[in-house]
ROTORVO-464201 format. One record per residue (C-alpha): residue in one letter; x, y, z. Coordinates in nm, 4 decimals, always signed. Each point is the difference from the previous one (the first is absolute). Last residue first. Example, Ala and Ser with C-alpha at 12.3 -4.5 7.8 and 13.67 -1.06 7.14 Angstrom:
REC res east north up
REC S +1.3670 -0.1060 +0.7140 .
REC A -0.1370 -0.3440 +0.0660 .
//
This chain:
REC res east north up
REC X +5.1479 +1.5459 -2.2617 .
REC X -0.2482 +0.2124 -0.1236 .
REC X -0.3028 -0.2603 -0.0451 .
REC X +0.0947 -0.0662 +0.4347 .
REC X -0.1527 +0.3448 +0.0898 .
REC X -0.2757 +0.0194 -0.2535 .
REC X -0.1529 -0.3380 +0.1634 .
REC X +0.0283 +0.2017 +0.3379 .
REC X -0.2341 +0.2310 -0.0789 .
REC X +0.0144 +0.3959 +0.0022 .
REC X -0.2889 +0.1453 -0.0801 .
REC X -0.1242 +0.2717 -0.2569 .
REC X -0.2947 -0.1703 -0.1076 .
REC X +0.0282 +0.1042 -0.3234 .
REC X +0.3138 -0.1984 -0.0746 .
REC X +0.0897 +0.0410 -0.3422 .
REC X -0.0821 -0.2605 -0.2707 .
REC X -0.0836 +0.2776 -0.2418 .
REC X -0.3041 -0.2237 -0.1185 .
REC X -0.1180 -0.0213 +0.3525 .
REC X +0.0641 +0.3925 +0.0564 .
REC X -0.1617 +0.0936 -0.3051 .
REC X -0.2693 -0.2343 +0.0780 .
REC X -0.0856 +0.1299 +0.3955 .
REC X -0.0589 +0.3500 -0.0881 .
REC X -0.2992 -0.1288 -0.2706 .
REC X -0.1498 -0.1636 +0.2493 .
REC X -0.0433 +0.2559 +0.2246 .
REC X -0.1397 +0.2182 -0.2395 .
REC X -0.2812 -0.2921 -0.1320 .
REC X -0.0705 -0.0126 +0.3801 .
REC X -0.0605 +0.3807 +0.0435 .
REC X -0.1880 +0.0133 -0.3126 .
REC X -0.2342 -0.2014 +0.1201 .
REC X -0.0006 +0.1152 +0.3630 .
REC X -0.0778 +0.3335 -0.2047 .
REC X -0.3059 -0.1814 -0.1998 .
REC X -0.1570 -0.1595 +0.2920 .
REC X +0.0001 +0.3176 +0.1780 .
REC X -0.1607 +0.2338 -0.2575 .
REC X -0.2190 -0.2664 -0.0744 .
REC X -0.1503 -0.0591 +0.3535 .
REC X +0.1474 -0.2565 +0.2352 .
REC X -0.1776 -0.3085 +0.1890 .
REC X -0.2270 -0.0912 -0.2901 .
REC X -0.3378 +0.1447 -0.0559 .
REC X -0.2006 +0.2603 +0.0768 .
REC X +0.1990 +0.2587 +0.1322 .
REC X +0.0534 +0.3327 +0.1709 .
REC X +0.3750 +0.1425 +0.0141 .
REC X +0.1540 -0.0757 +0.3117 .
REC X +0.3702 -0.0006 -0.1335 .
REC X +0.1657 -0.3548 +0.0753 .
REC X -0.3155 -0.2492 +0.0897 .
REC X -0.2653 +0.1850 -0.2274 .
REC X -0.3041 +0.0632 +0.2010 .
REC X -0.3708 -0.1063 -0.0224 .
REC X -0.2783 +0.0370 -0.2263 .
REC X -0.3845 +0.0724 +0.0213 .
REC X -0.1652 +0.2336 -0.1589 .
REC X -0.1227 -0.1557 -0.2706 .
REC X -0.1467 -0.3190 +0.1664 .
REC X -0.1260 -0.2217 -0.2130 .
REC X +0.3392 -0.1642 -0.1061 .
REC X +0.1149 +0.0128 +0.3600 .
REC X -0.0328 -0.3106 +0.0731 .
REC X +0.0545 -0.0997 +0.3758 .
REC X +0.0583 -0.3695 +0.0876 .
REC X +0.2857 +0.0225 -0.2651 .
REC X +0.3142 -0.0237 +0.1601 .
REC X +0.1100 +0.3210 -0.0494 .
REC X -0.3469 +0.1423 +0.0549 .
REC X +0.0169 -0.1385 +0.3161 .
REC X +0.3963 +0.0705 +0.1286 .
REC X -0.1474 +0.3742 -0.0960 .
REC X -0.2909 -0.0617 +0.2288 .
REC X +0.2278 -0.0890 +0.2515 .
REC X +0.2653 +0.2537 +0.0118 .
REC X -0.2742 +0.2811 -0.0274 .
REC X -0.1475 -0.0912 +0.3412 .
REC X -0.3150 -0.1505 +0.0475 .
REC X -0.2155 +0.2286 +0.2223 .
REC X -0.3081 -0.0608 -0.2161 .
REC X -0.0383 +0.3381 -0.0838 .
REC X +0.3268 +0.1500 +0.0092 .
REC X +0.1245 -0.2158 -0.1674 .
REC X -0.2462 -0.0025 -0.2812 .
REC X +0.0326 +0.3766 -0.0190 .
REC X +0.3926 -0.0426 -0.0822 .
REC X -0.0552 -0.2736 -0.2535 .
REC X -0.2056 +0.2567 -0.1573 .
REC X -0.3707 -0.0878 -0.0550 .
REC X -0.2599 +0.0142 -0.3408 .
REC X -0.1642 -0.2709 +0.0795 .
REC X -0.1465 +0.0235 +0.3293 .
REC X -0.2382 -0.2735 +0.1256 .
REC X +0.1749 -0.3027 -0.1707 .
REC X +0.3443 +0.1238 +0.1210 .
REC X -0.1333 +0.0320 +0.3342 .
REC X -0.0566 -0.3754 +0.0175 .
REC X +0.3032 -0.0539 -0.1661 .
REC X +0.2125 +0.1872 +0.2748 .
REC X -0.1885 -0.1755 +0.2723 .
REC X +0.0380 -0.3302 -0.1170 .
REC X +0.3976 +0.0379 -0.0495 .
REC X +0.0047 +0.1101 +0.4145 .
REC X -0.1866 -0.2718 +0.0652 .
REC X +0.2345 -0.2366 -0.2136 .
REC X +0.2869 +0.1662 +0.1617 .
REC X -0.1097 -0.0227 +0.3438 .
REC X -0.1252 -0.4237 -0.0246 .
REC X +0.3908 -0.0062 -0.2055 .
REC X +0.1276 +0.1710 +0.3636 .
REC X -0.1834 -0.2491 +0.1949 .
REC X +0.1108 -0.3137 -0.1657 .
REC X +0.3875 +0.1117 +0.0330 .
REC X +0.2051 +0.1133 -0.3341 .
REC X +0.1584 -0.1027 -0.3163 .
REC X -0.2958 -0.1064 -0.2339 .
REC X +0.1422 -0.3321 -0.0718 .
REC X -0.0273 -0.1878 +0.3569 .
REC X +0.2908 +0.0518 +0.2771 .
REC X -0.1497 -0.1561 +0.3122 .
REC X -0.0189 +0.3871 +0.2227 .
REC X +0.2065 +0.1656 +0.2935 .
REC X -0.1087 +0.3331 +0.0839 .
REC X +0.1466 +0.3231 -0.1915 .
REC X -0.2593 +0.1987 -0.0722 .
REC X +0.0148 +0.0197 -0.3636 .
REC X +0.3247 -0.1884 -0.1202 .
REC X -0.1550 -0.2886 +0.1895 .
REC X +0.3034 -0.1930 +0.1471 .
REC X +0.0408 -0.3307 -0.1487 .
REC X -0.0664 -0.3954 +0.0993 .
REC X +0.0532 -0.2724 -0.2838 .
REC X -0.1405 -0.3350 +0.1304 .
//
Protein backbone atom coordinates (compact mmCIF):
# COMPACT_ATOMS: atom_id res chain seq x y z
CA UNK A 1 0.00 0.00 0.00
CA UNK A 2 1.41 3.35 -1.30
CA UNK A 3 0.87 6.07 1.53
CA UNK A 4 1.54 10.03 0.54
CA UNK A 5 1.13 13.34 2.03
CA UNK A 6 -1.90 15.26 0.56
CA UNK A 7 -0.36 18.15 -1.34
CA UNK A 8 -3.60 20.04 -0.14
CA UNK A 9 -3.75 19.84 3.50
CA UNK A 10 -1.16 17.85 4.22
CA UNK A 11 -2.62 14.62 6.14
CA UNK A 12 -1.54 11.29 5.30
CA UNK A 13 -3.60 9.63 2.36
CA UNK A 14 -3.41 5.76 0.14
CA UNK A 15 -1.92 7.32 -2.99
CA UNK A 16 -4.82 6.80 -5.76
CA UNK A 17 -4.55 8.68 -9.33
CA UNK A 18 -5.97 12.00 -8.61
CA UNK A 19 -3.01 13.07 -6.27
CA UNK A 20 -4.60 14.10 -3.11
CA UNK A 21 -6.65 12.96 0.23
CA UNK A 22 -10.52 11.85 -0.10
CA UNK A 23 -11.63 14.98 1.56
CA UNK A 24 -9.80 17.47 -0.39
CA UNK A 25 -11.07 15.76 -4.02
CA UNK A 26 -14.98 15.83 -1.97
CA UNK A 27 -13.73 20.06 -1.72
CA UNK A 28 -12.63 20.29 -5.16
CA UNK A 29 -15.50 18.63 -6.78
CA UNK A 30 -17.85 20.99 -4.64
CA UNK A 31 -15.98 23.71 -5.29
CA UNK A 32 -16.03 22.61 -9.44
CA UNK A 33 -20.00 22.23 -8.94
CA UNK A 34 -20.38 25.53 -7.77
CA UNK A 35 -18.50 27.29 -10.50
CA UNK A 36 -20.62 25.42 -13.24
CA UNK A 37 -23.66 25.95 -11.58
CA UNK A 38 -23.09 29.71 -11.76
CA UNK A 39 -21.76 29.39 -15.10
CA UNK A 40 -25.20 28.15 -16.31
CA UNK A 41 -26.95 31.18 -14.60
CA UNK A 42 -24.57 33.91 -15.86
CA UNK A 43 -23.10 33.68 -19.15
CA UNK A 44 -21.46 36.39 -19.95
CA UNK A 45 -18.86 36.24 -16.54
CA UNK A 46 -15.15 37.12 -15.99
CA UNK A 47 -13.10 34.56 -14.42
CA UNK A 48 -12.55 37.29 -11.88
CA UNK A 49 -16.47 37.72 -11.06
CA UNK A 50 -16.80 33.95 -10.87
CA UNK A 51 -14.34 33.98 -8.06
CA UNK A 52 -15.58 36.13 -6.38
CA UNK A 53 -18.85 34.63 -6.47
CA UNK A 54 -18.47 31.25 -5.64
CA UNK A 55 -15.39 31.86 -3.48
CA UNK A 56 -13.23 29.58 -5.70
CA UNK A 57 -10.08 31.08 -6.17
CA UNK A 58 -8.60 31.99 -9.59
CA UNK A 59 -5.86 29.18 -9.31
CA UNK A 60 -8.52 26.64 -9.43
CA UNK A 61 -10.79 27.54 -11.94
CA UNK A 62 -7.88 28.15 -14.23
CA UNK A 63 -6.41 24.41 -13.27
CA UNK A 64 -10.37 23.71 -14.56
CA UNK A 65 -10.54 25.09 -17.72
CA UNK A 66 -7.07 23.67 -18.27
CA UNK A 67 -8.17 20.46 -17.78
CA UNK A 68 -11.32 20.69 -19.38
CA UNK A 69 -14.17 20.47 -16.73
CA UNK A 70 -14.76 24.16 -17.60
CA UNK A 71 -15.30 25.16 -21.36
CA UNK A 72 -14.97 28.27 -22.09
CA UNK A 73 -16.12 28.14 -25.69
CA UNK A 74 -19.51 29.78 -24.63
CA UNK A 75 -18.25 32.00 -22.50
CA UNK A 76 -16.79 35.19 -24.16
CA UNK A 77 -15.56 36.75 -21.46
CA UNK A 78 -13.91 34.41 -19.87
CA UNK A 79 -10.06 33.69 -20.08
CA UNK A 80 -7.28 33.32 -17.82
CA UNK A 81 -3.57 34.38 -17.59
CA UNK A 82 -0.53 33.75 -19.60
CA UNK A 83 2.12 31.90 -17.33
CA UNK A 84 5.28 34.39 -18.23
CA UNK A 85 3.62 37.94 -18.98
CA UNK A 86 -0.08 37.94 -17.65
CA UNK A 87 -1.62 38.70 -20.76
CA UNK A 88 -5.37 37.27 -20.90
CA UNK A 89 -5.91 33.95 -22.61
CA UNK A 90 -7.90 31.36 -23.93
CA UNK A 91 -5.89 28.76 -24.70
CA UNK A 92 -2.51 27.31 -24.14
CA UNK A 93 -0.24 28.22 -21.24
CA UNK A 94 1.53 31.31 -23.13
CA UNK A 95 0.06 33.87 -25.48
CA UNK A 96 1.56 34.46 -29.02
CA UNK A 97 3.75 37.13 -28.27
CA UNK A 98 5.36 34.79 -25.70
CA UNK A 99 5.36 31.61 -27.48
CA UNK A 100 6.93 33.21 -30.40
CA UNK A 101 9.99 35.02 -28.40
CA UNK A 102 10.77 31.69 -26.36
CA UNK A 103 10.77 30.54 -29.99
CA UNK A 104 13.11 32.55 -31.19
CA UNK A 105 14.99 32.42 -28.06
CA UNK A 106 15.60 28.61 -28.50
CA UNK A 107 16.30 28.73 -32.30
CA UNK A 108 19.12 31.66 -30.98
CA UNK A 109 20.51 29.47 -28.58
CA UNK A 110 20.95 26.91 -30.83
CA UNK A 111 22.44 28.55 -33.32
CA UNK A 112 25.44 29.84 -30.61
CA UNK A 113 26.03 26.34 -29.73
CA UNK A 114 26.88 25.04 -33.69
CA UNK A 115 29.57 27.38 -34.47
CA UNK A 116 31.19 26.45 -31.42
CA UNK A 117 30.55 22.52 -31.98
CA UNK A 118 31.73 22.73 -35.51
CA UNK A 119 34.77 24.97 -34.32
CA UNK A 120 35.61 22.20 -31.90
CA UNK A 121 36.43 24.80 -29.20
CA UNK A 122 35.53 24.39 -25.77
CA UNK A 123 32.39 26.37 -25.03
CA UNK A 124 32.11 25.33 -21.79
CA UNK A 125 35.06 27.04 -20.72
CA UNK A 126 36.30 24.32 -18.15
CA UNK A 127 39.19 22.87 -17.35
CA UNK A 128 39.05 18.91 -17.37
CA UNK A 129 41.39 16.60 -16.58
CA UNK A 130 41.10 14.58 -19.96
CA UNK A 131 42.63 17.96 -21.59
CA UNK A 132 45.39 17.77 -19.06
CA UNK A 133 46.92 14.32 -19.96
CA UNK A 134 45.97 14.98 -24.30
CA UNK A 135 49.00 17.58 -23.85
CA UNK A 136 51.48 15.46 -22.62
Amino acid sequence: MNLANCPQCGKLYVANLRGMCGNCIKDIDHQYERCNQYLREHKGTTITELSEAVDVSIKQITTFIREGRISIANAPNMGYACEVCGTVIRENNMCEPCRTRLTKDIRNAYQDEEPAKESGSNSHGAYRIVDKYRNN
